[in-house]
C-alpha positions in Angstrom: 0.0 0.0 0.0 1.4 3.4 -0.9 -0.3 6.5 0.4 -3.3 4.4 1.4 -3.9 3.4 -2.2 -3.4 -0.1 -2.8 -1.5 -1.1 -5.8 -1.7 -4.3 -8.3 1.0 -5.7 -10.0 1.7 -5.1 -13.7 0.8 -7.8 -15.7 4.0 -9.2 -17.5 2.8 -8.8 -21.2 2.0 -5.0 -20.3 5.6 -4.3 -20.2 7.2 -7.1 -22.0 8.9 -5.0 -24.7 10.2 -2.1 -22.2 14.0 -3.3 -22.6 13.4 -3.3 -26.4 12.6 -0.1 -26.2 15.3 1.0 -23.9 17.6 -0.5 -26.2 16.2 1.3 -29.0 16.3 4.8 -27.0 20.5 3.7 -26.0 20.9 2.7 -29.7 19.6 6.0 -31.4 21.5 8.4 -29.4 24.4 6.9 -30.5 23.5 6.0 -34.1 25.8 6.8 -37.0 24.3 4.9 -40.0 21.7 3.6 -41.9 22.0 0.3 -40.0 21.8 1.4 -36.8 18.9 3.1 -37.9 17.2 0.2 -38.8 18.1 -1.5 -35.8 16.5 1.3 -33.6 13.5 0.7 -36.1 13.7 -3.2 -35.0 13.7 -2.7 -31.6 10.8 -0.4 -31.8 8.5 -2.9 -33.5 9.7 -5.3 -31.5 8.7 -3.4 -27.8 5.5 -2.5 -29.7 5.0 -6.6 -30.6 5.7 -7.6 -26.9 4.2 -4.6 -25.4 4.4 -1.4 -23.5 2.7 1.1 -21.5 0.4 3.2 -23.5 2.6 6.2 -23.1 5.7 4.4 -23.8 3.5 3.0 -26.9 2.7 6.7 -28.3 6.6 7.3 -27.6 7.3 4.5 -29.6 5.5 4.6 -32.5 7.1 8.5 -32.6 10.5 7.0 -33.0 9.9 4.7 -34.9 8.4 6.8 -37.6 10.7 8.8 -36.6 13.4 6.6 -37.7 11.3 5.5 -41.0 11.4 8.9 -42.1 15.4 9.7 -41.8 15.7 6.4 -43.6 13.2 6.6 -46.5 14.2 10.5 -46.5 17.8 9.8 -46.9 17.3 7.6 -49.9 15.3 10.1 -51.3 17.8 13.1 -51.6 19.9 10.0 -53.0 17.2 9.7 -55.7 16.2 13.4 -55.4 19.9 14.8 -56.7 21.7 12.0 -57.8 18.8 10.1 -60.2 20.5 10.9 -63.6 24.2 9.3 -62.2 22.2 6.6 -60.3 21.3 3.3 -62.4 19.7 2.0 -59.5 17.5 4.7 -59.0 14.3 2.9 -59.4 15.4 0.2 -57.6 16.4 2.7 -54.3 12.9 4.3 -54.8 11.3 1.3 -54.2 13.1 0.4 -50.6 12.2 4.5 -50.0 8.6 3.3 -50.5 8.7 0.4 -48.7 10.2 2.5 -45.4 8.0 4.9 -45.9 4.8 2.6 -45.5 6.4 0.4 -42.6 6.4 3.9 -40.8 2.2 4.4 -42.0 1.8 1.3 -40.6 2.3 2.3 -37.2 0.9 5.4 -37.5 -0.7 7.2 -40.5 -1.0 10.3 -39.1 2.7 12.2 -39.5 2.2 14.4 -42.3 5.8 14.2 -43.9 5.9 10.7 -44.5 3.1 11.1 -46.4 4.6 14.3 -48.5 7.6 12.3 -48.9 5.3 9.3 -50.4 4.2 11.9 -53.0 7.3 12.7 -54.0 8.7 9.5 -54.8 5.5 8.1 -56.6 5.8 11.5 -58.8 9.2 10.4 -60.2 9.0 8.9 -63.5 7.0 5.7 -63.4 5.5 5.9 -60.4 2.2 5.7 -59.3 0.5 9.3 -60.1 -2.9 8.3 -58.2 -1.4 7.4 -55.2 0.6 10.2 -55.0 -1.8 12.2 -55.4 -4.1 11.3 -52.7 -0.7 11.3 -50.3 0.0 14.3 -51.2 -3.6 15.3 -50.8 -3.5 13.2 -47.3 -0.1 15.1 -46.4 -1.8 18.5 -47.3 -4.4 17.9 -44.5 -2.4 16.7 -41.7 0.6 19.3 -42.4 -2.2 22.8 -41.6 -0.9 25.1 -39.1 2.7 23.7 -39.9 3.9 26.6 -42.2 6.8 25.9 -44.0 6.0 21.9 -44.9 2.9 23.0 -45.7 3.7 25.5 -47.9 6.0 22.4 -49.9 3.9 20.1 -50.3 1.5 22.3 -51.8 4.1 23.1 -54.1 4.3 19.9 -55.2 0.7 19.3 -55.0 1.0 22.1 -58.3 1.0 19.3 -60.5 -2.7 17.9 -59.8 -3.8 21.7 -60.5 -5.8 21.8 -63.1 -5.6 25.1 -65.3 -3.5 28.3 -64.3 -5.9 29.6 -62.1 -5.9 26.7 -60.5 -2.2 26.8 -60.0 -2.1 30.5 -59.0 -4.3 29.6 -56.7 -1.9 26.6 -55.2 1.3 28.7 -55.4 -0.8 31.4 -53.1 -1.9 29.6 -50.4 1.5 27.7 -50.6 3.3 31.6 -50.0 0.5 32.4 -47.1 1.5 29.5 -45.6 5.2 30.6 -45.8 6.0 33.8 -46.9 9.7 33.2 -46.9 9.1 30.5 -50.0 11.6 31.2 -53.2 10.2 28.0 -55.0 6.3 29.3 -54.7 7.3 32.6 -55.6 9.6 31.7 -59.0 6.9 29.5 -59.9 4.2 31.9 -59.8 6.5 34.6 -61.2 7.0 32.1 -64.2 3.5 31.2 -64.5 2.7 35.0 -64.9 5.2 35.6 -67.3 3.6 33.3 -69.5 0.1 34.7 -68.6 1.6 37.8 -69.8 0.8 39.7 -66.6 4.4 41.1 -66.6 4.1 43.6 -63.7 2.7 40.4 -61.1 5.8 38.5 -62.9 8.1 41.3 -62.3 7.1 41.4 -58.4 6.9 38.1 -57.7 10.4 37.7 -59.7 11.5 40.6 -57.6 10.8 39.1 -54.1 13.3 36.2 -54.7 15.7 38.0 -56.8 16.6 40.8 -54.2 15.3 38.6 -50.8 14.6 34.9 -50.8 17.5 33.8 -53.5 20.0 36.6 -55.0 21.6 34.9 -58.0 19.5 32.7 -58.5 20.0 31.9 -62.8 16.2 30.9 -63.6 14.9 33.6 -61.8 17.4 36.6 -63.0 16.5 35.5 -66.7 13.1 35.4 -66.0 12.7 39.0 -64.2 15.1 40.0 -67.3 12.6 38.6 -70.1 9.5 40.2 -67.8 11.4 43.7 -68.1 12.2 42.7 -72.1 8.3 42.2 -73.1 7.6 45.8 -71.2 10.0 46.6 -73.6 12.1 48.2 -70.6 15.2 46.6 -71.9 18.0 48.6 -70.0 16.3 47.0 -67.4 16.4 43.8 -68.8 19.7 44.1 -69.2 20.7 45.1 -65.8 18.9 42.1 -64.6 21.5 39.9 -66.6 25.0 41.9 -65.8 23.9 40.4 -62.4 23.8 36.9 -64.4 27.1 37.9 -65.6 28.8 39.2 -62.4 27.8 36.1 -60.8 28.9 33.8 -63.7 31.7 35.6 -65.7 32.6 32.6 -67.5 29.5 31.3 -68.4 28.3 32.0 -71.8 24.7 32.3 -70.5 24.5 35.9 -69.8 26.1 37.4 -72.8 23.9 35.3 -75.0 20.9 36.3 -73.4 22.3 40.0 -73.1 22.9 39.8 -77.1 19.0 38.6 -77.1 18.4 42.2 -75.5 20.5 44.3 -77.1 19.4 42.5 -80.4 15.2 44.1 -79.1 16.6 47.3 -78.0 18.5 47.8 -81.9 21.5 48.1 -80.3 23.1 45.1 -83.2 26.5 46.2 -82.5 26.6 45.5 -79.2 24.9 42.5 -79.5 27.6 41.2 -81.7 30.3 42.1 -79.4 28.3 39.7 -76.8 27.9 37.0 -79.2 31.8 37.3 -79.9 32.1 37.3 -76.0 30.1 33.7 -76.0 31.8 32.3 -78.5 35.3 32.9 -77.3 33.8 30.8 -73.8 31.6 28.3 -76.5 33.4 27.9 -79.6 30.5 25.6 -81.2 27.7 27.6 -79.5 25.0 26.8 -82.3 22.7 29.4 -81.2 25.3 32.1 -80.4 26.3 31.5 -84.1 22.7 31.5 -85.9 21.6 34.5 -83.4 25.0 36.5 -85.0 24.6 35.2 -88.0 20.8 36.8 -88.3 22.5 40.4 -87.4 25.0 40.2 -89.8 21.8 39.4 -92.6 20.5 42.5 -90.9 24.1 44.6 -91.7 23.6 43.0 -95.3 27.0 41.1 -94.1 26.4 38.0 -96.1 29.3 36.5 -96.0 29.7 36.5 -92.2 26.3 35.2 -91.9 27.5 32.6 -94.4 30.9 31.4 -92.3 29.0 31.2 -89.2 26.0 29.5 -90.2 29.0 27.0 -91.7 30.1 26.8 -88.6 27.0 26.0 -86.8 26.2 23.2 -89.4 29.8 22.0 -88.6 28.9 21.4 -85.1 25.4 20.4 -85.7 25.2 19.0 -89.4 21.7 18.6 -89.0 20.2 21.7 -87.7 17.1 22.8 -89.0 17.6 26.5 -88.3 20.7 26.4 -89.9 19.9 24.5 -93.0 16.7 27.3 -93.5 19.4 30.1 -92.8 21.9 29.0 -95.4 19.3 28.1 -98.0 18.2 31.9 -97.9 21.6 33.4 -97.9 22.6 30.9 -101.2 19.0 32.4 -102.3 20.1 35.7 -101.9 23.5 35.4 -103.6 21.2 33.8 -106.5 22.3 30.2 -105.7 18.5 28.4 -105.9 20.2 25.2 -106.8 22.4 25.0 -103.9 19.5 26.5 -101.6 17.0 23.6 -103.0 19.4 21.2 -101.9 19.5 22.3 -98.3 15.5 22.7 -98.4 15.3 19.1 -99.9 17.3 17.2 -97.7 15.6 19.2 -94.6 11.8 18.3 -96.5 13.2 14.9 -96.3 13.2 14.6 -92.7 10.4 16.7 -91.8 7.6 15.7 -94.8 5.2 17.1 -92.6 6.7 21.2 -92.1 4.5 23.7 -93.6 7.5 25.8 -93.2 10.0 24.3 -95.2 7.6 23.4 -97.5 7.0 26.8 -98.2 10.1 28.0 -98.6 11.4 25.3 -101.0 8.2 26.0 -103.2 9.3 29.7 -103.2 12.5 28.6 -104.5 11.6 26.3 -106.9 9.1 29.7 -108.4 12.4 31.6 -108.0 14.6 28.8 -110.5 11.8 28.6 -112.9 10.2 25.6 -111.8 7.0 26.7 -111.0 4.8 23.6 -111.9 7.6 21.9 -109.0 6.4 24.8 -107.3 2.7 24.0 -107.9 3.4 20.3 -107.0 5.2 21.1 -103.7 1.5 23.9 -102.4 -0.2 20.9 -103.4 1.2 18.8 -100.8 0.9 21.4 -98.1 -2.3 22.2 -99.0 -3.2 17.9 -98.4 -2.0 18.9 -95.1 -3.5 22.3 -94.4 -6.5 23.4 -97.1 -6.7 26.4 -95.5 -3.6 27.8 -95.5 -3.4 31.4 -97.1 0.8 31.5 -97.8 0.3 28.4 -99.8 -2.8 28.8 -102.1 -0.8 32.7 -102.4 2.1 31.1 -103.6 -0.1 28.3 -105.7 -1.8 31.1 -107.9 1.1 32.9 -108.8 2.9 30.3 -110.0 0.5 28.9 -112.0 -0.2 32.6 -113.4 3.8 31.9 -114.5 2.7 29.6 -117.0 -0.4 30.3 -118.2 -3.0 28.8 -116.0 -5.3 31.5 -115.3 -9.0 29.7 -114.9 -6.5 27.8 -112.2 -5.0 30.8 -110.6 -8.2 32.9 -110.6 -9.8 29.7 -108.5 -6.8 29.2 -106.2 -6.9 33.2 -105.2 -10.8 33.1 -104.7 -10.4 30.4 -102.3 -7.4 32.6 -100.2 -9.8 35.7 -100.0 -12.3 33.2 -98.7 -10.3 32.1 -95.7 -9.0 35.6 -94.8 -8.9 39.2 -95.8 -6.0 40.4 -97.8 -4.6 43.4 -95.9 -1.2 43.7 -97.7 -3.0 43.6 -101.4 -0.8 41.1 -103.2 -3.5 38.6 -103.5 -6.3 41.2 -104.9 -3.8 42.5 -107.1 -2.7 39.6 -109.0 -6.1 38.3 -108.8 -7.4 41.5 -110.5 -4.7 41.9 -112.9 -5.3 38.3 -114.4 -9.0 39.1 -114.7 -8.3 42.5 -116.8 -5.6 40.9 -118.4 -5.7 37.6 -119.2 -6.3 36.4 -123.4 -8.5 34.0 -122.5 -11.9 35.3 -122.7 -13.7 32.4 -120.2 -10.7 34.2 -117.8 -11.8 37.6 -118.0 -14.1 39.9 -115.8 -13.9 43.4 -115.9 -16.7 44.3 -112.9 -14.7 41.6 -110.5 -10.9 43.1 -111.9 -12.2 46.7 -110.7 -13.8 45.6 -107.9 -10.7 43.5 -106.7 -8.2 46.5 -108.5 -9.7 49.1 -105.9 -9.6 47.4 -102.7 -5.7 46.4 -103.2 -5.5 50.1 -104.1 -7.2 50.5 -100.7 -5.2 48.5 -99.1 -2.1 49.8 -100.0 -3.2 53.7 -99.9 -2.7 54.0 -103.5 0.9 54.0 -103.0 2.4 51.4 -105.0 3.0 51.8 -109.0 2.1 48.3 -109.7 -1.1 48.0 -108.4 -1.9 51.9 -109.2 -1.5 50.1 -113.0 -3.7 46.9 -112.4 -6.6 49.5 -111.3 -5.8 51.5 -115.1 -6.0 47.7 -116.4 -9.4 46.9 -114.8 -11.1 50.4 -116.0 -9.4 49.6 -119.8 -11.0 46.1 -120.1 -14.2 47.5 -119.0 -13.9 50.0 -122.0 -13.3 53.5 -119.7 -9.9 54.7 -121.3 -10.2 58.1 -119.5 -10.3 56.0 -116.2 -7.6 53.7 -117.4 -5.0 56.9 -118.8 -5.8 59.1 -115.0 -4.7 55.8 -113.2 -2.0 54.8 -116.1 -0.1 57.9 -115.7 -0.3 58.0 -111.5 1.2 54.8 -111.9 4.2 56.2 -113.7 4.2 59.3 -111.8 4.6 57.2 -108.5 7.0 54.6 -110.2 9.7 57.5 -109.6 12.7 58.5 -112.0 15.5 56.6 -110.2 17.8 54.0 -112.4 16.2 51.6 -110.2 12.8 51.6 -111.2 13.9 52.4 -115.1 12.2 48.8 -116.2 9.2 49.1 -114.8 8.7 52.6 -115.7 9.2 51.5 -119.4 6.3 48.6 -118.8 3.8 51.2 -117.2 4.6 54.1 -120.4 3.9 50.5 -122.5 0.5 50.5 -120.9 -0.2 53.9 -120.8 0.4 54.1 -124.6 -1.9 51.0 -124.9 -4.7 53.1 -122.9 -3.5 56.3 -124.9 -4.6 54.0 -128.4 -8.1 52.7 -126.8 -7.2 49.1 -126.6 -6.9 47.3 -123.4 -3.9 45.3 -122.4 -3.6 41.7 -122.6 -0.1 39.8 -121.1 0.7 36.0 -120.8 3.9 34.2 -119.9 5.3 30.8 -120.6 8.1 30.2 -118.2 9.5 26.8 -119.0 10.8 24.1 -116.4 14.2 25.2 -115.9 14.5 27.6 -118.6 13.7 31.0 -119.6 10.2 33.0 -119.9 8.1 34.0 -122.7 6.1 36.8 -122.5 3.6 37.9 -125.0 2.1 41.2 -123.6 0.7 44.8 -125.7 -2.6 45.9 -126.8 -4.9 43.2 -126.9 -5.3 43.4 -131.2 -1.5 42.8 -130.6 -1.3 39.7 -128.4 -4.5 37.9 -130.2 -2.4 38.1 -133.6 0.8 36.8 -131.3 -1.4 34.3 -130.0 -2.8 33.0 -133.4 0.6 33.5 -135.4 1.9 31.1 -132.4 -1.1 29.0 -132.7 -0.6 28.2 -129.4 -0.8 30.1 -125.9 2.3 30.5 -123.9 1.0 30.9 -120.2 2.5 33.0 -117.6 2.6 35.6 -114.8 2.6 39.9 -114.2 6.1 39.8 -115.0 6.6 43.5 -112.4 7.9 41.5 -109.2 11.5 40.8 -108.6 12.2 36.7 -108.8 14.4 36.5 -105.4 12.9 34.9 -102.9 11.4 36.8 -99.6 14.4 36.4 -96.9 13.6 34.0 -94.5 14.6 35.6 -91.2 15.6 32.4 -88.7 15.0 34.2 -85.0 17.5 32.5 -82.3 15.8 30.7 -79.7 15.1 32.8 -76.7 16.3 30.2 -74.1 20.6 30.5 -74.0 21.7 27.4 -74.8 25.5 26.9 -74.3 
């Protein structure tokens, strides 16, 4: 009896696994290991299995998940920073697992080994729907506990659906720890490509200046924020902080070039890009960004030596193969520029873009039925795309196939409106033009006449003259001479335009005699053009004395190519 209370002895089974425990408590102050971990982990199951005092049970299941946990954790951050020089990655996520649930299965109610669940199931083949609801699980049991709280929302971002969602997520993830770089880079990032620059720009700011100065991804994404303002000396001081930090990385002065490139500044970008390729000799994307300014400096040849060096260190490059093909196209070189365009069509049957552009090319060497043959396949592929029924029409106008042409344009003005003219004009000329009388239409080549006139502010000599052509073939010659000699008049007096100031006076003297003026071409495969073009009493005795008709184009545009401008990607790649 003690204090008048009388006491009963313990039963044996209610304390049975006291010395395990003991030994567990002895072993775990002076653990150094994984294995001695385990062994405290042992001993703990093992007092639980014999038995214990229900205090000394809760204490027990605490270190024992306690010990779990360092275990499973520290074969995590094996996984977590070592997984791409780890072959046995998957093998070590699996015992993480495993430690992980032996812990849950004394007690499911500690919040981290549930987050740390989620994290392993969320590496590559892992099980996404039962990380999830750990992670959901971990989420629940972690309120109140601020910053692992505020991570595992962060990683529950991936089950967000949407970016509201997510913005939402990375919110309550920084209310639950305000001192979060990860939560704020994210949601700077996800603003940035929102296009809300100025919540990008202070979220960026917070762990830029605060939470995490130097920090790369966020520096070059508060730069890029300051870029789309189009604030680029801010911009650009956000990278000399790239560059002070990293002097001998060629990261900053490529992106800095990027910069300077937006501001105009092309001198100074070249001087970066010079900078990056003394610390990255084969830097592809230092050399085709450099490259594009020296096209802009009409530098040819330098853009030509480094695109050749680009291809030398990657002979495949897409960007570079485009880039070179228009700088042979330039120099007049279409055979050498098909060739690039070829082999690259080869491997990528299915690109609009190079399809284009080797189309183009093939109009520019006189091949325009290869031409025609080439839309046809991007058209398979896209029916409604403008650039190649454009393309389509004008080179069948470039030999002869107007009822074609005049079908091919109607069905671009019927996908989209033709702001720039080029379309309406060629359309319109064929109809006021053409010798084939099932081709003409003098109301639709006025009607089509004045709204490319419209579109282009009835600034541009050319289609000034298709307007004079429409009004001729619908018998107004007083119409056709006012607009005939504007045409002229805004054709200019410089050597330049000499040639097709002599076509227009040709047309005006047409008008000037009261006969409307006809014009067909014949460009052979490969070879030259024929042109038949006058007054129309002139081309139908051509015509008939030829017994034949030669087909064509509106000989008035220069053959090169458009330049095809390849733009550097914006991420710096070293």
């Amino acid at each position: 009896m003690i204090g008048g209370f009388l006491t009963l002895p313990l039963a044996a089974e209610d304390y049975a696994g006291q010395a395990d425990l003991d030994k567990a408590v002895d072993l775990k102050l002076d653990a150094e290991g994984m294995d001695d971990l385990a062994k405290v982990a042992e001993l703990c199951e093992s007092a639980l299995d014999k038995g214990l005092h229900e205090e000394d049970q809760v204490f027990a299941k605490q270190l024992l998940t306690s010990v779990r946990y360092q275990r499973a954790e520290a074969m995590g951050k094996g996984i977590f920073e070592e997984a791409q020089q780890r072959k046995d990655w998957k093998e070590l996520r699996d015992k993480a697992v495993a430690e992980v649930n032996k812990g849950l299965k004394y007690d499911d109610s500690v919040g981290m080994l549930h987050f740390l669940k989620a994290r392993l199931l969320l590496l590559p083949e892992g099980d996404r729907d039962q990380a999830k609801k750990s992670i959901n699980k971990a989420i629940e049991l972690l309120q109140g506990t601020g910053e692992p709280l505020s991570k595992a929302l962060v990683v529950s971002l991936v089950f967000a659906e949407g970016p509201d969602a997510q913005i939402d997520v990375l919110t309550k993830a920084i209310e639950a720890h305000p001192n979060n770089a990860d939560a704020y880079r994210l949601r700077g990032l996800m603003y940035l490509e929102q296009e809300k620059f100025q919540e990008a720009l202070a979220d960026l700011k917070v762990v830029t200046e605060q939470l995490a100065p130097g920090d790369l991804t966020s520096l070059q994404a508060y730069a890029r924020a300051f870029a789309r303002l189009g604030e680029f000396d801010e911009a650009i001081k956000a990278v000399d902080q790239i560059i002070q930090a990293n002097p001998n990385s060629p990261i900053g002065y490529l992106l800095r070039a990027q910069f300077k490139t937006m501001a105009g500044n092309l001198n100074a970008a070249i001087e970066d890009l010079d900078q990056v390729l003394v610390l990255a000799p084969r830097s592809v994307p230092a050399l085709l960004m450099r490259a594009s300014l020296y096209v802009e400096r009409e530098d040819y040849k330098s853009a030509l030596q480094d695109v050749e060096r680009a291809l030398a260190a990657d002979t495949g490059n897409m960007q570079a193969l485009l880039m070179r093909a228009t700088l042979y196209a330039q120099e007049g070189k279409f055979a050498e520029a098909i060739r690039d365009l070829e082999a690259l069509q080869i491997r990528n049957s299915d690109n609009a873009t190079i399809a284009l552009q080797l189309a183009t090319l093939y109009q520019a060497d006189k091949r325009p039925r290869k031409a025609v043959e080439v839309y046809d396949q991007v058209l398979k592929i896209e029916p409604d795309n403008v650039l190649a029924l454009r393309g389509k029409g004008d080179a069948l106008l470039s030999y002869g196939k107007h009822a074609e042409a005049v079908e091919t344009y109607m069905a671009a003005l019927k996908i989209q409106d033709d702001e720039e003219g080029g379309i309406l004009n060629n359309l319109a000329w064929v109809l006021a033009t053409s010798p084939k009388e099932d081709v003409r239409d003098g109301e639709k080549a006025l009607k089509y006449a004045v709204k490319a006139c419209e579109a282009t502010d009835y600034s541009q000599a050319h289609i000034l003259s298709t307007l004079a052509a429409a009004h001729a073939e619908k018998g107004d010659f007083e119409e056709a001479r006012k607009w005939s000699k504007k045409a002229v008049e805004v054709a200019g007096g410089d050597e330049a335009a000499a040639e097709i100031r002599e076509h227009l006076k040709n047309e005006l003297d047409c008008y000037d005699g009261n006969e409307a003026w006809r014009e067909i071409q014949n460009t052979k495969e490969g070879g030259k053009t024929d042109t038949i073009a006058g007054p129309a009493s002139k081309v139908a005795e051509q015509l008939k004395d030829a017994d034949q008709e030669k087909p064509g184009k509106k000989g008035k545009k220069d053959d090169k190519p458009e330049m095809m401008e390849p733009v550097p990607d914006m991420d710096p790649v070293s």
